[in-house]
Phi, psi and omega in degrees: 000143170226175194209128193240143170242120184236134193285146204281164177255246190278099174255111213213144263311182156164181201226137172204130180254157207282181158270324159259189209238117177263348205326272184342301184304318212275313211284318176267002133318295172336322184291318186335141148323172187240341138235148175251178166256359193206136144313316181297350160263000166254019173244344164280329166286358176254341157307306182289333175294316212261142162244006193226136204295341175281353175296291150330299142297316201309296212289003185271313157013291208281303184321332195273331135283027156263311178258004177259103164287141173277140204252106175294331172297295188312302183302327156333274185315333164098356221252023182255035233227076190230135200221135170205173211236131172220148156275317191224191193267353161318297196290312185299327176304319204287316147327320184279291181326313206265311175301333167237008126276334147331279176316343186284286178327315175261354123307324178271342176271340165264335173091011176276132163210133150280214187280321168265008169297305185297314168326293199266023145282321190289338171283349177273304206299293207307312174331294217296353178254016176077021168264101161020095143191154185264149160269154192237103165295192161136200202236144167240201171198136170210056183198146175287331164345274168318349164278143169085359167279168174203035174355140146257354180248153188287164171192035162194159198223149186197197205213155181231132172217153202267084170252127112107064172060047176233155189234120169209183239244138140200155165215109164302315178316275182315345180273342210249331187170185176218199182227122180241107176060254198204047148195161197280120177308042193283114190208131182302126170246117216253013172270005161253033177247085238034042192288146180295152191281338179268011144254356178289286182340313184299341181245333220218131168240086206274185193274004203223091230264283194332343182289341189297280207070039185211153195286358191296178168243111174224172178253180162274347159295319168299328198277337198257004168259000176290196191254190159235153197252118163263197169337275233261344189284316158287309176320312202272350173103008190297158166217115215254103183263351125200162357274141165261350142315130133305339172230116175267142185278091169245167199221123179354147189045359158333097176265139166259120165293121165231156185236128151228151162281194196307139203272096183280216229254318196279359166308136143225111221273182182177146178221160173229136176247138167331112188106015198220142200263357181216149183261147174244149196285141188271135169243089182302161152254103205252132176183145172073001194088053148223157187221141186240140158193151201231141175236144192278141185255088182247014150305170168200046153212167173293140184220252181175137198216124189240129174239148199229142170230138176040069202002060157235144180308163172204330169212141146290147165183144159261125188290097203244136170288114177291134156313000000 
């Protein structure tokens, strides 16, 4: 029997701040060498630092993002494609096993990964500090491209731990940068990091449906026809009541109608359509808890619509021209 595996890829970024303050922990992660030779030797300085399992996860958190660049070559290049041979399902355990330690291993020795290199480092230290956890294969989207898509292979990987009989959500990859043009960002970002799952649901989708940890009900055809959610879409607290398609149908001079619930006082929303050299400020109408506003469509192609909260992105849509 043989079995190709192919390694997930790029997925990238956003923000959130927690209800505690790891600042201490982070801070003294910071001190951390900057490579080990081993998981078992950063899950032993993080055993001896730490005495409580969420700290522990915090601080494997934080080291992998600070120091694990996403290896861009490797996604370029094609080169995260590895095929072997098993006789039984033993053999194949044994193989799988040796194969993500490997990957464990090369991570922490080049400090480069792609996505599921940072999964499953973040899933050995935790193993190895006796805390619960999984990798989570599924799907993002971070491009307009993806919308209105329904991939069958997977291209992202995240993670699920077990803290105090609690099961919750992180992704170092997205925690770790982001990529600007063809090169890599690094800068940590703490919104995957215990993330609430109906705001994880908006980005993440898994092939395990029980991994959502959240009662809506969506497919993955649903997950790939919303729009996309950035940063600032959290950060600012929005809450987006329409259109919840990612690909709006519009016919030239045409407004798009959107419904939020209330925008709060310190927001100030602003949109772009692709190609257009200045962005213009949104003037909602609010009443009743909700806010209304329309952008105006003057085009006569297909385009992309970038809407900004306190001028950082915040929701993607792709523009289909109406007959």
């Amino acid at each position: 029997m043989k079995l190709r595996i192919l390694t997930l890829f790029l997925c990238l970024t956003l923000t959130n701040t927690q209800a505690q303050n790891f600042d201490n922990i982070d801070q003294k992660v910071r001190l951390y060498p900057t490579r080990y030779a081993s998981a078992n030797q950063l899950a032993n300085q993080i055993t001896k630092d730490f005495t409580n399992d969420i700290d522990r996860v915090r601080a494997v958190y934080t080291w992998l993002t600070l120091n694990v660049s996403y290896d861009l070559q490797t996604l370029y290049n094609g080169d995260a494609q590895i095929n072997f041979s098993y006789s039984d399902q033993e053999d194949l355990r044994r193989k799988l096993a040796a194969i993500n330690t490997h990957t464990v291993n090369k991570t922490l020795r080049t400090k480069k990964a792609i996505c599921e290199g940072y999964a499953q480092t973040f899933k050995k230290v935790s193993e190895l500090m006796s805390i619960p956890c999984m990798l989570v294969g599924g799907f993002s989207k971070v491009d307009v491209d993806d919308i209105g898509t329904n991939p069958a292979v997977e291209n992202h990987a995240w993670n699920a731990v077990k803290i105090n009989k609690k099961w919750y959500l992180v992704d170092a990859t997205w925690g770790a940068g982001y990529t600007n043009g063809n090169k890599w960002m690094q800068r940590q970002d703490n919104f995957f990091f215990l993330t609430d799952p109906n705001k994880f649901a908006l980005t993440h989708y898994p092939s395990e449906r029980e991994w959502l940890f959240t009662n809506k009900s969506i497919t993955k055809k649903q997950f790939y026809e919303s729009p996309i959610y950035d940063k600032s879409f959290f950060r600012n607290n929005l809450k987006l009541i329409s259109p919840l398609k990612g690909e709006l149908y519009v016919k030239p001079n045409e407004n798009i109608v959107f419904t939020m619930e209330t925008i709060p006082k310190n927001v100030t929303l602003y949109y772009i359509f692709k190609g257009d050299k200045y962005s213009e400020k949104i003037e909602p109408t609010c009443m009743n808890g909700k806010c209304t506003f329309e952008i105006p469509f003057v085009k006569n192609r297909n385009s992309e619509l970038i809407l900004f909260a306190n001028e950082r992105t915040a929701l993607h849509y792709k523009i289909i021209l109406k007959d």
